[in-house]
C-alpha positions in Angstrom: 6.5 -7.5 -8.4 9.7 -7.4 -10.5 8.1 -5.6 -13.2 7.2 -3.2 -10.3 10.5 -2.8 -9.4 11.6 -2.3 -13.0 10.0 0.4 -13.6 10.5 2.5 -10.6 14.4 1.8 -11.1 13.2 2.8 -14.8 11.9 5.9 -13.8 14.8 7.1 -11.8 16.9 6.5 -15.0 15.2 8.7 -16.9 14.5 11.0 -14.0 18.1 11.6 -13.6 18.4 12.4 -17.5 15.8 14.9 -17.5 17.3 16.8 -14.7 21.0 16.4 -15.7 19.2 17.7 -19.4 18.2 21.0 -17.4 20.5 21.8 -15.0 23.8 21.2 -17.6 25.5 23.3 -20.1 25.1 22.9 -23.9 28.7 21.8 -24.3 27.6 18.4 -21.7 24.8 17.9 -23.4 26.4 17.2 -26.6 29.5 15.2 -25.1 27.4 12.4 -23.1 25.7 9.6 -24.5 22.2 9.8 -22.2 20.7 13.2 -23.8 20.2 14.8 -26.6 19.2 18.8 -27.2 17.7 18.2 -30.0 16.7 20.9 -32.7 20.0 22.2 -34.7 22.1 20.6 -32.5 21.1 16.9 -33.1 23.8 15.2 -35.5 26.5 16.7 -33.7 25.4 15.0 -30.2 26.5 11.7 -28.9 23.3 11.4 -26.8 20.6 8.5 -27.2 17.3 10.5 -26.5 16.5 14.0 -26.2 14.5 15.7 -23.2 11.0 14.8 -24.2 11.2 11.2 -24.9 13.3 10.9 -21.5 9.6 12.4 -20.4 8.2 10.0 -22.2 9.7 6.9 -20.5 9.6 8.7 -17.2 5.5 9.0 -18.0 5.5 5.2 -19.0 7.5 3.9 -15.9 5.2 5.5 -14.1 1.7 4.2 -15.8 3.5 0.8 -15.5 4.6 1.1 -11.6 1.5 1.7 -10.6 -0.7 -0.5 -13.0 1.9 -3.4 -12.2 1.3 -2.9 -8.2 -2.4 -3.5 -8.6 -1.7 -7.0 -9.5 1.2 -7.9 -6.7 0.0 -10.7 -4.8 2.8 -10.6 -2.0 2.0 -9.5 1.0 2.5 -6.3 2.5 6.0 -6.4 4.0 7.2 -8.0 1.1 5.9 -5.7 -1.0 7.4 -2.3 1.5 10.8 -4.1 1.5 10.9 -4.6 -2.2 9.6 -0.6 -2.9 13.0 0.1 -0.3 14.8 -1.9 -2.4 13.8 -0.6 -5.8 13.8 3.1 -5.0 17.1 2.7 -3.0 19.1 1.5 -6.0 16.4 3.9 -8.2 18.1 6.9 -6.4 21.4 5.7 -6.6 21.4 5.5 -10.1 19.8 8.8 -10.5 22.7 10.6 -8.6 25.0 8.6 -11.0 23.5 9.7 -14.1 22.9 13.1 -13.2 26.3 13.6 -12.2 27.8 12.1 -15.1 25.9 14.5 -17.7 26.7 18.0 -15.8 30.0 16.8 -14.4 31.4 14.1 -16.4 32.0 11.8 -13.0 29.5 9.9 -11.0 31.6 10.1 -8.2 30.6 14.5 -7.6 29.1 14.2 -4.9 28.3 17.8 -3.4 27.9 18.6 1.0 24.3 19.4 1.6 23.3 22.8 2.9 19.9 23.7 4.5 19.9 27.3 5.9 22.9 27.9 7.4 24.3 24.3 7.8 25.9 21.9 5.9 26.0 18.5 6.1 29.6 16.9 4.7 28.5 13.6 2.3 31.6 11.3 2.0 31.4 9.5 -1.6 31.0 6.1 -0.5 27.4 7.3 0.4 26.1 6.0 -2.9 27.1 2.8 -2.9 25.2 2.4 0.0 22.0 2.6 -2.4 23.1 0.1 -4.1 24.2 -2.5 -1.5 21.1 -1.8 0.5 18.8 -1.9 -2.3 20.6 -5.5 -2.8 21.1 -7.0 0.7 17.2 -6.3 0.8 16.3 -7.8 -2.5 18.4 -10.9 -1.1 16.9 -10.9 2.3 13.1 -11.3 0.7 14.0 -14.1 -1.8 15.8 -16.1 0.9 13.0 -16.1 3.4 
């Protein structure tokens, strides 16, 4: 189960580098330390990986979510409250990360708008994630 939970918060990770990778500017891709562009611009970045092997280890976490779920012997609320858990924190961290490579600050959080409406999003709304993605993981071991 924990290697379940691994990779899901895994994927998100790399999730969050692959879309900060294509929705930044080529300046913030060369000033973070997550990604890489690669080609010509290589030795003058700062970043660890470039897009495609952030691919790669979102295609791994995935392969290794699933094939570690098949051998989970919890049972099933235990299993639901730990996948909360895991993809709470998951998501959390994949807002952090993408907001730190296009805006240099994981606190940019943005309102959300559907249609005409839009919905104000305090910044304390991501530690929530976190914190529920915790109490949760707590909650399951005690009982």
């Amino acid at each position: 189960m924990i290697i379940l939970m691994i990779c899901i918060v895994i994927y998100y990770i790399a999730r969050g580098c692959i879309e900060g990778y294509t929705f930044t500017q080529l300046e913030r891709k060369l000033s973070n330390i997550f990604i890489n562009p690669g080609g010509k611009h290589r030795l003058n970045s700062k970043g660890i990986f470039d897009y495609h092997t952030w691919r790669a280890i979102e295609q791994v976490a995935i392969m290794g979510a699933i094939g570690s779920a098949f051998f989970t012997n919890t049972n099933m609320w235990t299993f639901i409250l730990l996948l909360i858990a895991s993809i709470s924190i998951g998501w959390t961290l994949f807002e952090c990360i993408i907001n730190y490579i296009c805006h240099d600050n994981i606190d940019q959080y943005k309102d959300f708008t559907i249609g005409k409406y839009t919905i104000p999003v305090p910044a304390w709304v991501k530690y929530m994630g976190v914190s529920l993605g915790v109490v949760i993981i707590v909650l399951v071991v005690m009982l």
